[in-house]
N, C-alpha and C positions, 0 to 999 in steps of 0.2 A: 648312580646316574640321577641330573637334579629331576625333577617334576617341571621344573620349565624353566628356560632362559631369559635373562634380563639383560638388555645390553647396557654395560656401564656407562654412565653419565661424566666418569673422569678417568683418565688415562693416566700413562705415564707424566712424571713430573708435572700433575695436577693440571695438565690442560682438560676441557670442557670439551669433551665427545660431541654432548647434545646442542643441536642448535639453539634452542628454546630451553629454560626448565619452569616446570609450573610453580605456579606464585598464585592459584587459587583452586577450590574444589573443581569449580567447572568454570566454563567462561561467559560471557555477557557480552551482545554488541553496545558498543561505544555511544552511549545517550548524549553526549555533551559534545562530538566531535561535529565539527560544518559538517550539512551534508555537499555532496559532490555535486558540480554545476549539472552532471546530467540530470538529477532527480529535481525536477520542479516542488516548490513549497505549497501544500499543501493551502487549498483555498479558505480564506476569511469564513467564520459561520456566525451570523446575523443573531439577533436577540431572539427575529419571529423564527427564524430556524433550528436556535437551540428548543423555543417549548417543544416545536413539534417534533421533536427527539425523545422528549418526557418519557419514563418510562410508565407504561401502562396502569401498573399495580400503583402509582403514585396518584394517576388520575380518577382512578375509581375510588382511593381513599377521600381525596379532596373532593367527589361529587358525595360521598354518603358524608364528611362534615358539615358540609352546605344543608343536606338534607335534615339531619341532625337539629341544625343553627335552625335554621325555621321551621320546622315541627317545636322548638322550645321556645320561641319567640310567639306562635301561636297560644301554646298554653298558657305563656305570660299573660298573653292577652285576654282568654278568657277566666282567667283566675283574677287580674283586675278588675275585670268586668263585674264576677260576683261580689267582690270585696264591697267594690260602690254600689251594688244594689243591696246588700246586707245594712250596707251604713247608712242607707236611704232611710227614715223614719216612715215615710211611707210605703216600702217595701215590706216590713214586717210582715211575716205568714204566718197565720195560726197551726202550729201541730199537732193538735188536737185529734181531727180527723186521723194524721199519721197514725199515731198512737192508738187509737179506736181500732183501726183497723192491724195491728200489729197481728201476728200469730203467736200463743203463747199459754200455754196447758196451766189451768191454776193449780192451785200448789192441794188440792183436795185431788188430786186424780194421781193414777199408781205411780208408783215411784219408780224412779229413772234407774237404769242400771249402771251403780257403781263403780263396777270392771271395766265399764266402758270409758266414764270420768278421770276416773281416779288409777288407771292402770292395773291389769290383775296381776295379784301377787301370789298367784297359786294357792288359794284357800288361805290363807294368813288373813288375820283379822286388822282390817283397816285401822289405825289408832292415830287420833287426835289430840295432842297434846297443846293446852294452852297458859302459860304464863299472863296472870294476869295480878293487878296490887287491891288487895282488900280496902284501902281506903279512898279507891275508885273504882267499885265493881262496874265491867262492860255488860250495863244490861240488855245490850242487845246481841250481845251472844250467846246471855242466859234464852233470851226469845225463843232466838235458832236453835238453842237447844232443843228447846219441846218441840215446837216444828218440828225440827228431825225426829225425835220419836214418835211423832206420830206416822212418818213414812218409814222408817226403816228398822228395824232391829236394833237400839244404842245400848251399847257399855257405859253407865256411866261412873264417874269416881272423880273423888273431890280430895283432897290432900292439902297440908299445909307445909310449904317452904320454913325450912331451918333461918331464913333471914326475917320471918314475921312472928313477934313474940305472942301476938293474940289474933284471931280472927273472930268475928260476932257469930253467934249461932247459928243466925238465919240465913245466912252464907257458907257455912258447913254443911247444910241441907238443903241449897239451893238447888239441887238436882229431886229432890225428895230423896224416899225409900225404893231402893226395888227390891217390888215384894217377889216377882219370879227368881230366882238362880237359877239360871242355867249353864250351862258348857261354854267356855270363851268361843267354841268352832262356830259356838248356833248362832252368834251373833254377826251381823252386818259391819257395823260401824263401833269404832271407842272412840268415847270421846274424855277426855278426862283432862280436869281443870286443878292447876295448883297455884294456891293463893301465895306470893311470892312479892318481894320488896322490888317492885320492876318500873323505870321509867312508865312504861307505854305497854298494852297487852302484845304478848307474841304468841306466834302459834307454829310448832314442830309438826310436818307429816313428810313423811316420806326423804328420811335425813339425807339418805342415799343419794335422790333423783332432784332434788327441790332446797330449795336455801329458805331460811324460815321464815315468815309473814310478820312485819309489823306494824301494828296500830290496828284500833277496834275496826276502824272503817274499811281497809283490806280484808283485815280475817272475816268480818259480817262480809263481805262481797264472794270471797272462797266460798262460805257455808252456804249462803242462799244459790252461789252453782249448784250446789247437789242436787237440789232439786230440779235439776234437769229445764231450766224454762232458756225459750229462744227468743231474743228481742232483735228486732231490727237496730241500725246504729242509729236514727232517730232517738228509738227508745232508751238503749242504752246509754247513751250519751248524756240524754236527762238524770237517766238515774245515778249514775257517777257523781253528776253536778249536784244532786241533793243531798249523797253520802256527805260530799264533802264538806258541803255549805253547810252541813247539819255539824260532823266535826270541830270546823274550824271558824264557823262564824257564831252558829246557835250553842254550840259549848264552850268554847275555849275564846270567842270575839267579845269585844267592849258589848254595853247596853245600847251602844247608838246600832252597831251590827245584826243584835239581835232581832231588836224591835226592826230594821230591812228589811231581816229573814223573816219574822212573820206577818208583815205587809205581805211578802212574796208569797208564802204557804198560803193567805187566806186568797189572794188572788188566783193561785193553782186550783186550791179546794173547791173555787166557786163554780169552775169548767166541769170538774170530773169528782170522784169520790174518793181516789184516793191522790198522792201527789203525781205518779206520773200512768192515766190508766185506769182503770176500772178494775185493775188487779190490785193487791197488795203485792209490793215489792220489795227489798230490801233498803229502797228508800225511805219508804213509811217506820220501816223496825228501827232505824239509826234516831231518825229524825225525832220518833216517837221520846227515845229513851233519853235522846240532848234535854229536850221539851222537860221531862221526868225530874232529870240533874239538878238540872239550871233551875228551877224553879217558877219558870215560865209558862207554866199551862195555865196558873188563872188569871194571866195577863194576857192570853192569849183573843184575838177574832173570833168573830160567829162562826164562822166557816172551819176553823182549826178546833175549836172546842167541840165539834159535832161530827169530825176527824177523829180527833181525840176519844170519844166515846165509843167510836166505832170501831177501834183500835180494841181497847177494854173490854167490849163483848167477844174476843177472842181469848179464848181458854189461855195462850201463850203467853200474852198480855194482862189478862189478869193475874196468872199464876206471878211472875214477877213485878204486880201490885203488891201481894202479899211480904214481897222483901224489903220493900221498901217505907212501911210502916212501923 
């Protein structure tokens, strides 16, 4: 017995049973057919009667673009507005006072904690690796050197790369002796310098988390964060410009550049005592040691020479006088 009946769709001698047979899945009314005189056509709809059809979600988009558009039309405006008061020569503002008033712990007071800087790595001892070329010692990351020991616990170690056939003695001991041994765990910080046939200095920390630093004027910028100081972006912003200007104009720029730069130093020096501040910053250590290079200290201003000496009565400073003789 079947499970259900179908009634055939052809018969004897191939005549067609079904009225109809289907010729698609399901069916469709007829979109293209006239409609019938009894169904009237559908009324005209106006330009003002299609907006106000708009769908909602479209109109609350287009009122937060508007909003958008002029909220950015405003800040254009007031960002023109500083630009021509910046380029005014009578606008100039002295930052001076900014700077005075910065907040900013000097570098004689306890040391900052390092885990906090620098990430902790579970008692693993910090290690500073830097690539630098013996026939242009960075002396201003010899400076940072000693600064840092005086705040923290350093490792220090000096090595010479298989690409430099000689290195001078007094750069083999630029770190001195250390006279304690102790335990790699007791110490804070490594820092360890290998004299190396290298463009530009680089500096390796943390190969894992960090891509490597280079040029003297970044890595002095790293080393002086250690020490933990907070500047406003007034301040910071100076000190960047002096790194750099010291860099690229006081070291590495023509004599018509440099002599600018120290027009510009005596004019800083004559506001305040150091370049940016009444602090030493990592501006003064770059700048110090271009001044050093170059050969530029006893063609130096009243103001920079008396800079300069002030520098020199710091143990850091002098101690990298000594390599330099």
């Amino acid at each position: 017995m079947p499970m259900y009946k179908v009634r055939p769709f052809h018969g004897a001698g191939g005549v067609v049973l079904a009225e109809q047979l289907p010729a698609c899945m399901y069916r469709l009314p007829n979109l293209h057919r006239r409609p019938s005189p009894a169904v009237s056509p559908p009324p005209q709809v106006g330009a003002r009667e299609r907006r106000e059809e708009v769908d909602p979600s479209l109109q609350a988009l287009e009122s937060r673009q508007e909003e958008i558009l002029k909220r950015l039309y405003e800040l254009k405006s007031a960002v023109d507005g500083l630009s021509k008061m910046i380029q005014t020569p009578d606008a100039d503002f002295d930052v001076t006072n900014i700077i005075q008033t910065d907040e900013c712990s000097p570098l004689a007071a306890n040391g900052a904690d390092l885990d906090l800087m620098l990430g902790k790595d579970y008692g693993a001892l910090k290690d500073i690796v830097i690539n630098a070329n013996p026939s242009l010692p960075p002396l201003s990351l010899l400076v940072l050197h000693s600064l840092l020991c005086e705040r923290y616990k350093v490792l220090s170690a000096v090595h010479t790369h298989s690409s430099v056939k000689s290195v001078p003695e007094n750069l083999l001991k630029c770190f001195g002796e250390q006279t304690k041994k102790q335990p790699r765990h007791e110490y804070q910080l490594g820092f360890t310098l290998i004299w190396k046939d290298v463009p530009k200095p680089q500096m390796k920390f943390s190969i894992q988390t960090m891509c490597p630093i280079e040029g003297e004027g970044n890595i002095a910028r790293f080393l002086f964060s250690l020490f933990g100081q907070k500047y406003n972006a007034v301040t910071s912003t100076l000190v960047d410009s002096w790194v750099d200007t010291a860099i690229f104009q006081l070291k590495e720029g023509s004599s018509k550049e440099k002599g600018a730069v120290l027009r510009s130093m005596n004019a800083a020096l004559g506001k305040t005592s150091w370049l940016v501040g009444n602090e030493l910053t990592v501006a003064d250590i770059v700048a110090w040691c271009a001044l050093q290079q170059t050969g530029s200290a006893n063609a130096a201003p009243a103001n920079v020479q008396k800079w300069m000496k002030a520098c020199e009565n710091l143990a850091p400073f002098s101690s990298v006088m000594k390599l330099l003789k």
